[in-house]
Z-matrix of the N, CA and C atoms (Angstrom, degrees):
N
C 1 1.449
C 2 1.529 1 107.31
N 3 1.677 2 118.61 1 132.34
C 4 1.146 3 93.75 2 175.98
C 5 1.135 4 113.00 3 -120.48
N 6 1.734 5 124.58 4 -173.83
C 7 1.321 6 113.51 5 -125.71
C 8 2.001 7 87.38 6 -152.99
N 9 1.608 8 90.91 7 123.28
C 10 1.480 9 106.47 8 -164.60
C 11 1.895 10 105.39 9 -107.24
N 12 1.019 11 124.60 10 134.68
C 13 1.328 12 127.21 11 160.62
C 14 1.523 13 126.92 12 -63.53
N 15 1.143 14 146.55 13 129.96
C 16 1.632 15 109.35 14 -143.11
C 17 1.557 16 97.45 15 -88.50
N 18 1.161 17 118.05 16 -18.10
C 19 1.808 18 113.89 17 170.17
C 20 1.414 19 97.73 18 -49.54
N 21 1.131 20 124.56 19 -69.36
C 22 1.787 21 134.83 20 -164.82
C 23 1.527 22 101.91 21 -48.28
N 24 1.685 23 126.33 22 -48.52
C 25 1.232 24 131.63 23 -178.52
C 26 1.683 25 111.44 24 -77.64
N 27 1.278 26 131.85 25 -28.38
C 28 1.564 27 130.00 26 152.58
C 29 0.931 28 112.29 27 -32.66
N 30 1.470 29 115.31 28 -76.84
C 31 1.736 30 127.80 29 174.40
C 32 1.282 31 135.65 30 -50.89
N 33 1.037 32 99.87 31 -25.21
C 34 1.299 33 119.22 32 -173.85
C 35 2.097 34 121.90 33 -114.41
N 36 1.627 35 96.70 34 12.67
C 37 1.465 36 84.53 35 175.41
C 38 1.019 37 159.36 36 -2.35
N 39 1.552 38 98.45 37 -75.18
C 40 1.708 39 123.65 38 -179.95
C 41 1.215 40 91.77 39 -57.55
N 42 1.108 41 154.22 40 -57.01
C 43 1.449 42 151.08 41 -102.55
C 44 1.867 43 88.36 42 -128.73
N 45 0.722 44 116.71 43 -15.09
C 46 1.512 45 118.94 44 177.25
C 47 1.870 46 107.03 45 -100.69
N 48 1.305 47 104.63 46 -35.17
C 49 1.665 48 94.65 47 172.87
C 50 1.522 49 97.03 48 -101.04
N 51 1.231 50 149.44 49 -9.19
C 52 1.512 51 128.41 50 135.81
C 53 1.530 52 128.15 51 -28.40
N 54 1.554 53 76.75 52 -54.53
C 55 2.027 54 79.11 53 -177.43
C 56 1.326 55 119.58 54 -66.82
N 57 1.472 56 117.94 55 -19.89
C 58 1.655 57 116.53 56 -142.79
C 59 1.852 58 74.71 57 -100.00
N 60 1.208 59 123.48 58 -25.60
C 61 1.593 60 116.82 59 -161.99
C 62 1.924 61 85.53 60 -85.24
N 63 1.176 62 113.95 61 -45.12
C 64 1.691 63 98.58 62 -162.30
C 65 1.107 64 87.81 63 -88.07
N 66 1.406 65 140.30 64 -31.04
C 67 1.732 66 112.20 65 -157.35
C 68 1.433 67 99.69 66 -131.61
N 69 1.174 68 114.68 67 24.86
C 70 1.497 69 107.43 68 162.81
C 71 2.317 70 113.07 69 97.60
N 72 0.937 71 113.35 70 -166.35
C 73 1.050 72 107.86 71 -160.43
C 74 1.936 73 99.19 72 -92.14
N 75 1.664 74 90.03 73 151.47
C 76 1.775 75 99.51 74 -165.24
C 77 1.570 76 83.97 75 -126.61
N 78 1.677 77 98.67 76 146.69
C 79 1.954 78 116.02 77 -177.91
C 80 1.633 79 69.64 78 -99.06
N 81 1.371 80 76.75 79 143.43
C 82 2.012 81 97.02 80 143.74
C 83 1.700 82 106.13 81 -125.28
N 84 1.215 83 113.54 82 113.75
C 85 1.646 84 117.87 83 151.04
C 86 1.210 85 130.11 84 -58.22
N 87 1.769 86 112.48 85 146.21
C 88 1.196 87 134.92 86 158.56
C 89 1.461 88 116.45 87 -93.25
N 90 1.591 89 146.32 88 120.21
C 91 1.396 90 129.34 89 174.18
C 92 1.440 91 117.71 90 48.32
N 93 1.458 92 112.97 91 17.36
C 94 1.766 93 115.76 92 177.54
C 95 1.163 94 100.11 93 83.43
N 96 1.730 95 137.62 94 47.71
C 97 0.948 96 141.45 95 -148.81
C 98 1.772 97 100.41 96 -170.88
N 99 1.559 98 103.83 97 93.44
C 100 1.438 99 115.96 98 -167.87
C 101 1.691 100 104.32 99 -44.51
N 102 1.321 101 145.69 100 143.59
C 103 1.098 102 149.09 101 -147.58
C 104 1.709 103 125.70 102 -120.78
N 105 1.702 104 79.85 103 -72.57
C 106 1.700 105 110.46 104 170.19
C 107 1.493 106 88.29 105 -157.98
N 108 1.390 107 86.96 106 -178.38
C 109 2.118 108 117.22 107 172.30
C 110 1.246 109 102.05 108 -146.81
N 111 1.511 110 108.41 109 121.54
C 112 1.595 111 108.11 110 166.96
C 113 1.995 112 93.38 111 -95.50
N 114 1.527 113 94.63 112 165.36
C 115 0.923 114 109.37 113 -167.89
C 116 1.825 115 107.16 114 -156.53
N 117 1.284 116 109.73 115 174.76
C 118 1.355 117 92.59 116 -151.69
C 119 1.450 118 99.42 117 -118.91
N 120 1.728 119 113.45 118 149.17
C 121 1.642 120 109.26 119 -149.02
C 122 1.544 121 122.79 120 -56.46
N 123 1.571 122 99.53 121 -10.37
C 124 1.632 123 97.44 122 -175.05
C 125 1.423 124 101.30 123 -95.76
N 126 1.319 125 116.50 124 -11.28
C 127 1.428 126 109.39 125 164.71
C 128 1.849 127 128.84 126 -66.20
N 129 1.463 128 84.60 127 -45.53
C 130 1.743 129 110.02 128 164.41
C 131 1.285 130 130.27 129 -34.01
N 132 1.879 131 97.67 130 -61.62
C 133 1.011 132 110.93 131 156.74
C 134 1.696 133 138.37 132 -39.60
N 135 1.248 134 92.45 133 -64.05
C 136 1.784 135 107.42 134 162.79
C 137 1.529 136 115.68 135 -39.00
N 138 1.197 137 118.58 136 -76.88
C 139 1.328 138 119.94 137 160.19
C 140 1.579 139 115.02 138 -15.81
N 141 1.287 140 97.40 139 -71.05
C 142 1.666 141 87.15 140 -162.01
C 143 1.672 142 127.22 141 -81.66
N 144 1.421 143 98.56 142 7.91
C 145 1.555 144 136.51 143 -174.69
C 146 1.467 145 112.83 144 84.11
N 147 0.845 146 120.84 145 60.90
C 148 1.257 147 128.74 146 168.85
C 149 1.768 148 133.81 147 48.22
N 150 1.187 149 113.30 148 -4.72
C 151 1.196 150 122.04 149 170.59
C 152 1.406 151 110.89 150 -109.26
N 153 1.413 152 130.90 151 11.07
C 154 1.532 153 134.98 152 -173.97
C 155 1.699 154 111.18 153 60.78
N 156 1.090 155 118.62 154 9.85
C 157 1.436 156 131.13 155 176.85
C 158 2.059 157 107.98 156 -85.36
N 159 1.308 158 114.07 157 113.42
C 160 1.397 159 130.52 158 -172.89
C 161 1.864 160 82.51 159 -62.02
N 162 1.533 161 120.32 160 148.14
C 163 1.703 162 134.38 161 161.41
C 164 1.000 163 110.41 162 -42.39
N 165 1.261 164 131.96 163 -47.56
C 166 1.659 165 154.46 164 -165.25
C 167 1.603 166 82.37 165 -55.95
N 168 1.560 167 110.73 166 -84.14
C 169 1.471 168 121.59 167 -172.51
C 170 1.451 169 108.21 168 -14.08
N 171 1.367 170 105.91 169 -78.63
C 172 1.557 171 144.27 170 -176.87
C 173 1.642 172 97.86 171 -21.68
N 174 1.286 173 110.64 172 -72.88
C 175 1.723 174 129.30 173 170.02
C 176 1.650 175 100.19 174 -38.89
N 177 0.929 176 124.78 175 -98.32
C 178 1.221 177 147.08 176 -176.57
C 179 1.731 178 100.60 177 -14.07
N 180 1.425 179 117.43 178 -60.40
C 181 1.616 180 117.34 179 -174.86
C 182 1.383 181 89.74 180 -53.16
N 183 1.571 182 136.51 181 -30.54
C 184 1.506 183 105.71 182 -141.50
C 185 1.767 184 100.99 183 -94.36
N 186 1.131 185 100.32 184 -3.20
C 187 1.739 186 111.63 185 164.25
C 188 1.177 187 114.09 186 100.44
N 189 1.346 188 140.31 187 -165.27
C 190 1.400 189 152.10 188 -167.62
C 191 1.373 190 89.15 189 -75.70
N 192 1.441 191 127.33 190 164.97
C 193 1.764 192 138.71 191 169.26
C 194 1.642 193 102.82 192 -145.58
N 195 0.749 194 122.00 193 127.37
C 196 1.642 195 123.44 194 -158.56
C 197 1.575 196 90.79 195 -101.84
N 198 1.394 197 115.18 196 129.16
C 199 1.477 198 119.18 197 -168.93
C 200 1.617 199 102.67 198 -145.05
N 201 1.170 200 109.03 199 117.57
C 202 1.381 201 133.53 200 168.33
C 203 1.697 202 112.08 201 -58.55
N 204 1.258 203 140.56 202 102.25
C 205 1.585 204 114.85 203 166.30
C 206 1.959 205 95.94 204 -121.07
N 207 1.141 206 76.41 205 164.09
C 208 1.590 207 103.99 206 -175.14
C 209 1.382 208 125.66 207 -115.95
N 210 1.118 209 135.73 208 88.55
C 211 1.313 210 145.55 209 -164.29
C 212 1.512 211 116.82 210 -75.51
N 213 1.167 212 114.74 211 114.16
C 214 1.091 213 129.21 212 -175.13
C 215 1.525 214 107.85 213 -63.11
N 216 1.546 215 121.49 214 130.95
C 217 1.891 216 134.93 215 -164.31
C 218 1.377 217 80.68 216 -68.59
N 219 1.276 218 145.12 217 -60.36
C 220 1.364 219 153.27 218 -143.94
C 221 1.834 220 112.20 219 -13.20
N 222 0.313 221 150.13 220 -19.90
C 223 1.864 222 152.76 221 -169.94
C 224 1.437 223 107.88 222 19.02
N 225 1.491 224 102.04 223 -39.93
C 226 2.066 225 85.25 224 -179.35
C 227 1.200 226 76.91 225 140.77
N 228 1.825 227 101.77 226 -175.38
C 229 1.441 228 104.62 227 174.75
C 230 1.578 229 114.67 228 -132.07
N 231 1.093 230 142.92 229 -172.68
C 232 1.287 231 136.98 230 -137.62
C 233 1.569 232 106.81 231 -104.40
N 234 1.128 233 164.81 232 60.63
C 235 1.309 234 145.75 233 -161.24
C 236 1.441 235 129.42 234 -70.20
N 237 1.165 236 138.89 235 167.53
C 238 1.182 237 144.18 236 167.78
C 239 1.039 238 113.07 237 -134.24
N 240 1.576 239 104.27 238 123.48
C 241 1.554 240 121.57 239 -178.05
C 242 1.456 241 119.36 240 -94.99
């Protein structure tokens, strides 16, 4: 991944979302201090599964799931101080 200074990536835009689309995703730094990563929309996509829908979402359509749990009696155990 390569790795932009964000002065160098200001100036240099185009050439920073060129790269991130052909060669994959580029950091831009703050003070030598990784920042963000742009990355390129079909990558984005991927990430977020491909329909632009957040996991959360995804869960949520599939509705309530009725779940039994069972709590263990356990309390701990006794110490002496």
């Amino acid at each position: 991944m390569n790795a932009w200074k964000l002065e160098s990536a200001k100036a240099r835009l185009s050439e920073v979302v060129r790269q991130a689309r052909d060669e994959g995703p580029q950091t831009i730094t703050v003070r030598g201090r990784e920042a963000a990563v742009v990355v390129s929309t079909e990558e984005y996509r991927r990430l977020k599964g491909g329909d632009g829908k957040h996991w959360v979402d995804r869960l949520r359509a599939i509705g309530p799931i009725d779940f039994e749990f069972e709590r263990d009696p356990d309390t701990g155990r006794d110490i002496d101080l």
